[in-house]
PASEGU-274578 format. One record per residue (C-alpha): x, y, z; residue in one letter. Coordinates in steps of 0.02 Angstrom, whole numbers, padded with zeros to 5 digits, always signed. Layout:
% residues N
XYZA;...
% end
This chain:
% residues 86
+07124+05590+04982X;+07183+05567+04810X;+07059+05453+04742X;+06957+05456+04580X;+06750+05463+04600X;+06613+05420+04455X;+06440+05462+04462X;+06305+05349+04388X;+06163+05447+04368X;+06060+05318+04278X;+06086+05204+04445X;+06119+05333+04559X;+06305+05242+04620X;+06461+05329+04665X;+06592+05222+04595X;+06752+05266+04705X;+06948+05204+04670X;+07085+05259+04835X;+07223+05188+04814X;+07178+04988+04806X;+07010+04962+04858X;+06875+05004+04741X;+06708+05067+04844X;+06535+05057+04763X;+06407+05159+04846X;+06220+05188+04782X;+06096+05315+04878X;+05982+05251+04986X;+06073+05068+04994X;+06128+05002+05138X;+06249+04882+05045X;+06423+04949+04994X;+06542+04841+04889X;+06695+04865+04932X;+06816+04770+04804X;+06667+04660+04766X;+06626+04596+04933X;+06464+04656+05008X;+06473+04755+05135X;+06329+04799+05240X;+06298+04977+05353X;+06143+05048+05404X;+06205+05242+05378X;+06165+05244+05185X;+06234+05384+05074X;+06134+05512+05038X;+06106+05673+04914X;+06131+05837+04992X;+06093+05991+04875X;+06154+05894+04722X;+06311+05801+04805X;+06332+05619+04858X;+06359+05621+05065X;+06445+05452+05150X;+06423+05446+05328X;+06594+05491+05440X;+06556+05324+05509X;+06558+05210+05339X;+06710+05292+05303X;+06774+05235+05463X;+06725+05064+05452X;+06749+05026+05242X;+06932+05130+05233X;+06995+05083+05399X;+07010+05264+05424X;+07052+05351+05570X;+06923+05489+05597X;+06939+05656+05737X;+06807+05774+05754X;+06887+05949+05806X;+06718+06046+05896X;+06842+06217+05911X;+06871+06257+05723X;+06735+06126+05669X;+06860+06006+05580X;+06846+05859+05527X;+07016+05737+05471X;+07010+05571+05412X;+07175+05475+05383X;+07182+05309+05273X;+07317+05190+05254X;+07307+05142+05069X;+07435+05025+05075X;+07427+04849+04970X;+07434+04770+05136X;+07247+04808+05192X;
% end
């Protein structure tokens, strides 16, 4: 998706930059800031074997993203609009 992503291991937050919105995301949080509004979602990110997991569906909702599940080949494709508009 192009964006930039910090880990915070001290706080455990994903600090994430696409395009113009700026997403903070901590594990185990139900609050997401998303250019420093508060956003709540009750599907909190998670760790998975050492990586930080964001629900399909907060992507959805936070980005505005379009989201399609392919069940055939298992794919998954998520399309943003990152324009300054949004």
């Amino acid at each position: 998706m192009g964006g930039t992503v910090v880990w915070d291991h001290k706080t455990r937050t994903t600090q994430i930059k696409l395009g113009t919105k700026n997403i903070s995301a901590q594990i185990g949080s139900d609050v997401y800031s998303i250019n420093d509004k508060l956003v709540f979602n009750s599907n909190v990110p998670k760790l998975l074997k050492g990586e930080t997991v964001v629900p399909v569906s907060v992507i959805n909702e936070i980005l505005g993203a379009y989201v399609n599940w392919t069940t055939i080949d298992k794919t998954l494709t998520a399309n943003v609009s990152l324009s300054k508009k949004q």
